[in-house]
C-alpha positions as a printed Julia matrix, in Angstrom:
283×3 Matrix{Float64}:
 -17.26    8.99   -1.12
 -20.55    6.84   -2.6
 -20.27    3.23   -2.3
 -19.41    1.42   -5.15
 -20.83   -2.34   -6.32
 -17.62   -4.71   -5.15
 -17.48   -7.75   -7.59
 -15.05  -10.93   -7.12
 -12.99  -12.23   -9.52
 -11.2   -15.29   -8.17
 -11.3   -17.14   -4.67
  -8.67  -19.58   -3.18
  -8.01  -21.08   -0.22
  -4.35  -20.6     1.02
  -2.54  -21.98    4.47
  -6.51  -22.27    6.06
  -7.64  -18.52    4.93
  -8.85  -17.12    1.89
  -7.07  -15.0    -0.84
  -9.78  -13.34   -2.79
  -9.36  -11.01   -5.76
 -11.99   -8.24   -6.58
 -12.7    -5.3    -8.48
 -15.07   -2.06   -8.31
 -15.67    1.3   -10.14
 -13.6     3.83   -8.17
 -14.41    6.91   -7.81
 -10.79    8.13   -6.6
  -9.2     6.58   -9.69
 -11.71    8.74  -12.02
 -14.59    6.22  -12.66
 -11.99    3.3   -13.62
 -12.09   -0.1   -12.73
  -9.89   -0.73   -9.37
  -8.56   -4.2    -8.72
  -7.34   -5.37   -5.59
  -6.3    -8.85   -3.44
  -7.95   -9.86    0.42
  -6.08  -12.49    2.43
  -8.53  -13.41    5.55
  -6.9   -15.77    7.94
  -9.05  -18.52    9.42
 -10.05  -17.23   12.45
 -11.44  -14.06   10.82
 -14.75  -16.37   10.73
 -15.07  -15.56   14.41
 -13.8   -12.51   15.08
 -12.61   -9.43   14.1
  -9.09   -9.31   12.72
  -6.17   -6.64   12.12
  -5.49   -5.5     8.65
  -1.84   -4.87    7.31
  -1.65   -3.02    3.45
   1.16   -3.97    1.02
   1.92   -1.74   -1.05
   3.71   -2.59   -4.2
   7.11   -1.69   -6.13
   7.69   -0.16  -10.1
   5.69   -2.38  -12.4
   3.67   -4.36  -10.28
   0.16   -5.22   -9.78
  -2.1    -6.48   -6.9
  -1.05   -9.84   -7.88
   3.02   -9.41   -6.92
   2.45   -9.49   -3.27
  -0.43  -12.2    -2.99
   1.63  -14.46   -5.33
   5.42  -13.94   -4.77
   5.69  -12.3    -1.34
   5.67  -15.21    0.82
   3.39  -13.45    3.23
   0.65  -15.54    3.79
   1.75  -18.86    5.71
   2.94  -15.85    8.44
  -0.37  -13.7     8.35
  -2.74  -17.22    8.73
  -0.77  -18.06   11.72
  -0.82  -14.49   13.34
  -4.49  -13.87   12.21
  -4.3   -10.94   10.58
  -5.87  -10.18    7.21
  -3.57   -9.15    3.82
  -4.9    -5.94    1.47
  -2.91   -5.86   -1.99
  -3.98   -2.62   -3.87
  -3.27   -2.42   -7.36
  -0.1     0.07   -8.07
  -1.65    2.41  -10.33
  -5.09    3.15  -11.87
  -5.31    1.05  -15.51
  -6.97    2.41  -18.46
  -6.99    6.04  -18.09
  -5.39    6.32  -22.35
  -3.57    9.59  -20.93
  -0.77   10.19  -23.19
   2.64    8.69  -22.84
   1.36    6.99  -19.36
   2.54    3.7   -20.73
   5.51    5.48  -22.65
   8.39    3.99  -19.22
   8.04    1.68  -16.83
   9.16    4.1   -14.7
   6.04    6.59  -14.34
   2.97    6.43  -15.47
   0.7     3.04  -15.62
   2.35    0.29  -12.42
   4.15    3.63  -10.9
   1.46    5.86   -9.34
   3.7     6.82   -6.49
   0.89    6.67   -4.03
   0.38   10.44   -4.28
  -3.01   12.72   -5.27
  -1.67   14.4    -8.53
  -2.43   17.75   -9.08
  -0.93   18.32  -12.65
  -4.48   18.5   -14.26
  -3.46   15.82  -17.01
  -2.69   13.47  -14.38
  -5.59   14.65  -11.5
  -8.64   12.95  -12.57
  -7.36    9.0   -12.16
  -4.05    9.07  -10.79
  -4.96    9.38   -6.67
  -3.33    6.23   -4.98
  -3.19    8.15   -2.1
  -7.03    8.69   -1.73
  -7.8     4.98   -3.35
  -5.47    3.09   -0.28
  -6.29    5.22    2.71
 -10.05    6.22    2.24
 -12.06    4.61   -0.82
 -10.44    1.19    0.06
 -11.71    0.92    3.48
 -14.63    2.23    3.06
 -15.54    0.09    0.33
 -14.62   -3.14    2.04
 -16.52   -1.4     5.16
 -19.83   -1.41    3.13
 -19.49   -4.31    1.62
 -20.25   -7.32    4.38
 -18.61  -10.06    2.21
 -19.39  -13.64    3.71
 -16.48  -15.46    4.28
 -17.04  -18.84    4.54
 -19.6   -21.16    1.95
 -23.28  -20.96    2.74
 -23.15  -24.48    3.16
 -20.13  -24.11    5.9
 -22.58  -21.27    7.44
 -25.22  -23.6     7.84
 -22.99  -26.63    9.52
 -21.03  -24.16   11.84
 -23.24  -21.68   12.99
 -26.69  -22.33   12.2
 -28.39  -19.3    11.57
 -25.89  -16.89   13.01
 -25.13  -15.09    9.8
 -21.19  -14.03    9.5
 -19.66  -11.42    7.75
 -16.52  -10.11    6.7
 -14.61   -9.31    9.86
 -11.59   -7.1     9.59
 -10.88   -4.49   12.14
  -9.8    -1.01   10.59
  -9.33    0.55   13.81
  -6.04   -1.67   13.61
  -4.3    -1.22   10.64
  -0.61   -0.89    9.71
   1.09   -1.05    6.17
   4.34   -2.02    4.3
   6.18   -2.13    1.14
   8.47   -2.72   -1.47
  10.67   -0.16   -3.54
   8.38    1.91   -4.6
   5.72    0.65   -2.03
   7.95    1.07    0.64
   7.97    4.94   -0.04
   4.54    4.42    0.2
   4.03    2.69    3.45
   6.27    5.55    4.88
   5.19    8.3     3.32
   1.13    7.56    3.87
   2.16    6.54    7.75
   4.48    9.57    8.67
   1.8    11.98    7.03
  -1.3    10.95    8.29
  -2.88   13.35   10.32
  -5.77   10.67   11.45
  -2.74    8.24   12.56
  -4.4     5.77   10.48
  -1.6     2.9    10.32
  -0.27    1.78   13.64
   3.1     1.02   12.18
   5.24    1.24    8.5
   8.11   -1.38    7.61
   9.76   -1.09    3.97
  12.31   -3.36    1.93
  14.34   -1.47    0.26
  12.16    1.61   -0.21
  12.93    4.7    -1.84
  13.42    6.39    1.07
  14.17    9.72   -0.1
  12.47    9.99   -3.59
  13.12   14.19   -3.88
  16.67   13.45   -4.12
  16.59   10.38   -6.66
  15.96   10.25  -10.57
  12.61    7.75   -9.85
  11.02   10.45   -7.42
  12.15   13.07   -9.23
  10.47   11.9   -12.73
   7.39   10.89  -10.79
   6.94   14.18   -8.71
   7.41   16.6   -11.66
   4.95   14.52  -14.01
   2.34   14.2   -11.11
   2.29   17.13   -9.38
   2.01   20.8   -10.45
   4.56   22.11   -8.19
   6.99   19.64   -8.91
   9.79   18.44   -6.3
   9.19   21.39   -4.06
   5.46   20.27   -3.89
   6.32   16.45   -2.86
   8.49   17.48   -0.24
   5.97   18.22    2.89
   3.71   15.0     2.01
   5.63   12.65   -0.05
   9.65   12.68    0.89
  10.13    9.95    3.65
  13.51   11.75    4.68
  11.42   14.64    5.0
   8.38   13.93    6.87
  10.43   12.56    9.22
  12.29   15.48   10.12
   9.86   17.31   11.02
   8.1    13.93   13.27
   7.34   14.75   16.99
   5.16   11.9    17.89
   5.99    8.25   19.05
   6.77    6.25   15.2
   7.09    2.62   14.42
   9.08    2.35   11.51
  11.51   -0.25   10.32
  13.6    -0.54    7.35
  15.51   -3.39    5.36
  18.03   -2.96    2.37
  20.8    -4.68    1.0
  23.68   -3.09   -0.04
  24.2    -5.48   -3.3
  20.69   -3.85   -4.69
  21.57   -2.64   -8.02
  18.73    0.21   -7.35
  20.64    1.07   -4.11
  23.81    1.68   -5.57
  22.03    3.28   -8.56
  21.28    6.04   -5.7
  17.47    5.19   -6.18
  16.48    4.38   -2.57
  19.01    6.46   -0.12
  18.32    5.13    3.04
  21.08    6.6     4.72
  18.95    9.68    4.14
  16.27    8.82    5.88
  18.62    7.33    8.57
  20.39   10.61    9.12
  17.16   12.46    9.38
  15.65   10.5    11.79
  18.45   10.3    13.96
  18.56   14.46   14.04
  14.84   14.35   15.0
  15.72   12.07   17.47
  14.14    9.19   16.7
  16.53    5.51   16.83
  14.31    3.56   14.38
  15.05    0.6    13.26
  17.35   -0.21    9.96
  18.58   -3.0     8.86
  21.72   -2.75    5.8
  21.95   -6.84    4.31
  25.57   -6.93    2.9
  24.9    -9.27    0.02
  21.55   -8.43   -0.53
């Protein structure tokens, strides 16, 4: 995938890091402009530092997380740096992808979609687990003030240090289906560990995954199941996993029958796994 130009938006400093907002031309989202937030911790101005994606729920955009989440404080203290892609590619004019809130523009599902209306811009999948990296790989973004350079380190130049050899990822709703879905089918093991809050755990079975999967892809439900049904994937799991799960059972989405967790639960527990879920009774 060719490099693209990185450009930043907006930089603040937050709890002794940095939370930076940029955007780029990306390729994987057909040619659109891709917008994303970058937490560095403090001590990523010495050494290399762990990465952990959050991937965002129905509606949202790269600023939800960075803005609302509360993550930040934590990450500064543990050293380990914050990516917030965006939740959907923006400005595609495909029509009716702005017709529900539900599909479309702020729902990409993190999937590739293969329905050719949808094919050319709507790859989250690609966009999160190759293009990002590999732009923030190429592009050697100081992170502290020339002026700060000069008083710290003389002329030792630093550059942006994160560490993609240890990477794990997590989300909400939506996001959450994400973070389990991209960990429990990557063949590269790319993300060390998933957690998800109240994820839609078993989106084949629900209206939400079942709306999304027949828009995006051209085989429909039957095509999501092998790469993008939690509950799935993880029947079929041999390997070591490091998954944990939160829900509460006063979510209006969970009693909708959007997110069925105990799905996942059950299959898990067949495959013989005992991961980790956590039901909140008044959450």
């Amino acid at each position: 995938m060719a490099e693209a130009a990185l450009h930043k938006i907006s930089s603040n400093k937050a709890f002794e890091g940095e939370l930076s907002k940029y955007k780029f031309k990306s390729a994987a989202l057909g040619g659109l402009d891709a917008r994303f937030n970058l937490f560095l911790p403090p001590n990523a101005a010495y050494n290399k530092v762990p990465v952990l994606v959050y991937l965002a729920g129905l509606t949202c955009t790269e600023d939800n997380g960075a803005q609302k989440g509360g993550f930040l404080s934590v990450a500064s203290v543990q050293g380990i740096a914050l990516l917030f892609p965006d939740t959907s590619p923006r400005g595609a004019g495909i029509e009716g992808e702005t017709d529900s809130w539900d599909f479309g523009v702020g729902a990409g599902f993190y999937l590739n979609a293969t329905n050719p209306k949808y094919a050319a811009h709507y790859n989250m999948l690609t966009h999160i687990t190759l293009e990002l990296p590999q732009v923030l790989e190429a592009a050697g973004i100081p992170i502290v003030s020339p002026a700060r350079l000069k008083f710290c380190f003389r002329s030792l130049k630093m550059l942006f240090r994160k560490d993609f050899t240890r990477q794990s990822i997590f989300g909400h709703s939506m996001g959450g289906h994400g973070a389990l879905t991209l960990y429990l089918a990557s063949k590269s093991k790319q993300y060390r560990s998933a957690s998800a809050f109240a994820p839609i755990a078993n989106p084949t079975k629900c209206p939400w995954g079942q709306k999304a999967f027949n828009g995006y892809l051209q085989g429909g439900v039957e095509e999501a199941k092998s790469q993008y049904d939690a509950a799935e994937l993880i029947s079929k799991a041999k390997e070591p996993l490091h998954i944990l799960i939160d829900y509460g059972k006063s979510d209006e989405f969970y009693n909708k029958g959007e997110l069925l967790p105990e799905n996942f639960l059950k299959a898990a527990r067949e495959a013989g796994y005992n991961e980790v879920q956590s039901l909140i009774p008044y959450y």
